[in-house]
C-alpha positions, 0 to 999 in steps of 0.5 A: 479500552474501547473508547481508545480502540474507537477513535484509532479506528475512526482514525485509520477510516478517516486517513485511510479514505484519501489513502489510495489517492495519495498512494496513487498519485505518488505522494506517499511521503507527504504526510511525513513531511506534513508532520515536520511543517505543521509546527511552523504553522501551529508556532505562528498561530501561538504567536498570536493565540497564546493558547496550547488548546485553541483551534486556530493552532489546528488552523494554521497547521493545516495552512501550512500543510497546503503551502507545504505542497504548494511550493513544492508543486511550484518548485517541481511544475518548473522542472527544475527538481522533482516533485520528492525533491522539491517536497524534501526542500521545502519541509525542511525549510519550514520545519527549520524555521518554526524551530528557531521561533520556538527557541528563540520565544518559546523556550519555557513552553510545551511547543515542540517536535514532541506535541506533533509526533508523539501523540498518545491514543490512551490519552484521547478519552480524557478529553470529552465533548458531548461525553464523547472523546474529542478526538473521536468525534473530530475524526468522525466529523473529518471521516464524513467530509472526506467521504463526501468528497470522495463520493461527490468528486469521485469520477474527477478523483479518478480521471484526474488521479491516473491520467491528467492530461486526459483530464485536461483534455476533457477541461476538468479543473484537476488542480483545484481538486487536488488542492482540495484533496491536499487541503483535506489531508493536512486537516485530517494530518493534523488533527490525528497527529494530537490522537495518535501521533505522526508515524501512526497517522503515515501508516493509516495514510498508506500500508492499508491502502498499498496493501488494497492496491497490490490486492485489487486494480479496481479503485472502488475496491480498492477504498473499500479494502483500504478501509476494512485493512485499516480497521483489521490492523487496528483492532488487531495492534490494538490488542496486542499492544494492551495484552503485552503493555507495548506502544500502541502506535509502534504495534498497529504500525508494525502489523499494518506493514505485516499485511503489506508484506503478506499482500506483497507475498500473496497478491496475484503477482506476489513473490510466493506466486512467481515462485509457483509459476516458475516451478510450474513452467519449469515442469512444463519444460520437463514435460515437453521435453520427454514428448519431444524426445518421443515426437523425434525419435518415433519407434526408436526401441533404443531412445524409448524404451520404457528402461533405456530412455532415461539414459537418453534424458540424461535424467535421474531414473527417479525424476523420469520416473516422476514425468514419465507417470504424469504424462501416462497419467494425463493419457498425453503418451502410452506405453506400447506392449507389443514393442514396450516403448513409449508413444505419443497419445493423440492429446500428446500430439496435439501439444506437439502441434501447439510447441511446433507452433510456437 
């Protein structure tokens, strides 16, 4: 178990350090649509290879995985589509190609949509290089470049991922980063796809880092958060998945989409905040309207009796009730005992001053 829990980890740091700059860049998708074009790749390389194991198979799935995002640059730099249009064309071009191949020459071997989604993370310890598991030390190696890159390259990576036309400006040569970046995360794709499987590999690519975004705007933090999110849910899916004998992948994707809806609830501009802040101005409505009522009307014993202003609230006695000791609480008025109606304290008057402001 814990070799398995080991490579999903190292896994979700290796997706999860190009992430952010995926989900930034708006290409959240792409690693869906690398998961379909990579078979042509891997059945043009078999074509030649004639073997299941070789790394070429690697190789020529991560070629097509940049060719993929190269003509879909191509087709959207024109206008013509948009770039998710463009991306929705080409992989269904490639995948439907890469079917016919394998239909027409491969029929009697296990080459086939299956080997690139369906990955098994229990089988990942069965394979061993330095009695290590081959997938972990592969995605280790791929984490340590990717964090290179991001290291070396990360003011470029930044200026380049949120304004480009700034980069142009200042002659950064922002397209060959992003190649790199795209070349990188079809490597990673696809060699994580074997370990764990498409779906699992699109959710290490992106729920930890959206839930990093909606939880921080500082782009460091935010890798960092990415990384820590991605570990927790793995750990945690992990064990669920192994104490009730459920899909591994379906339950670190599935709570990996628990902590976006809960960062998306609970970040500073969430659902559950809106919420709050909409109950907090609504009862600073209230209590601005009763010392308005109590500025326009001064001494009125009739419209500010401590038993008759309610009536002119139009309010339930209980929630006058309710306001009414708030602000005698917050000293903004106080009730006056020789006429018994409520005034204006000098905090109440300096909020009055502040409304007539506005």
């Amino acid at each position: 178990m814990f070799e398995v829990l080991l490579v999903l980890v190292t896994c979700s740091m290796a997706c999860g350090i190009l992430g952010p700059f995926i989900t930034l860049r708006k290409l959240s998708m792409i690693t869906d649509a690398l998961s379909h074009s990579v078979l042509l790749g891997i059945a043009v390389a078999f074509i030649f290879v004639k073997d299941l194991n070789s790394v070429l198979l690697l190789i020529g799935a991560a070629c097509f995985g940049v060719l993929t995002v190269v003509f879909s640059e191509f087709l959207s730099n024109y206008k013509l589509v948009k770039k998710d249009d463009a991306l929705g064309l080409v992989f269904p071009l490639f995948f439907s190609i890469a079917i016919i191949i394998i239909t027409k020459y491969f029929k009697n071997v296990h080459l086939d949509i299956d080997m690139v989604l369906m990955g098994n993370p229990l089988f990942a310890p069965f394979m061993r290089v330095f009695n290590l598991p081959k997938s972990l030390v592969i995605m280790a190696t791929l984490f340590l470049i990717n964090l290179s890159f991001v290291l070396i390259f990360y003011k470029i990576l930044k200026v380049s991922t949120f304004d480009e036309e700034f980069s142009k400006i200042q002659g950064i040569n922002y397209q060959l980063i992003f190649y790199i970046l795209i070349i990188l995360t079809s490597i990673t794709s696809v060699a994580a796809f074997d370990s764990v499987g498409a779906i699992l590999v699109i959710s290490f690519f992106i729920s930890p880092s959206a839930s990093a975004y909606l939880l921080t705007k500082d782009l460091k933090y935010t890798i960092i958060l990415t990384l820590i999110i991605g570990a927790i849910n793995t750990i945690i899916g992990t064990f669920i998945a192994y104490k009730y004998n459920i899909s591994i992948s379906g339950t670190i994707s599935f709570i990996s989409m628990i902590n976006v809806l809960i960062a998306i609830l609970f970040n500073k501009k969430g659902l559950i905040f809106k919420i709050i802040q909409k109950q907090k101005n609504k009862k600073q409505f209230s209590l601005d309207l009763i010392l308005i009522h109590i500025y326009r009307h001064k001494e009125d014993p009739n419209e500010l009796g401590i038993s008759t202003i309610k009536n002119h609230l139009n309010w339930s006695k209980n929630k006058s009730d309710l306001f009414l000791i708030e602000l005698l609480t917050k000293n903004m008025i106080y009730i006056d005992k020789k006429t018994s109606i409520y005034q204006l304290s000098e905090l109440g008057k300096e909020r009055i001053k502040e409304l007539l402001k506005l």
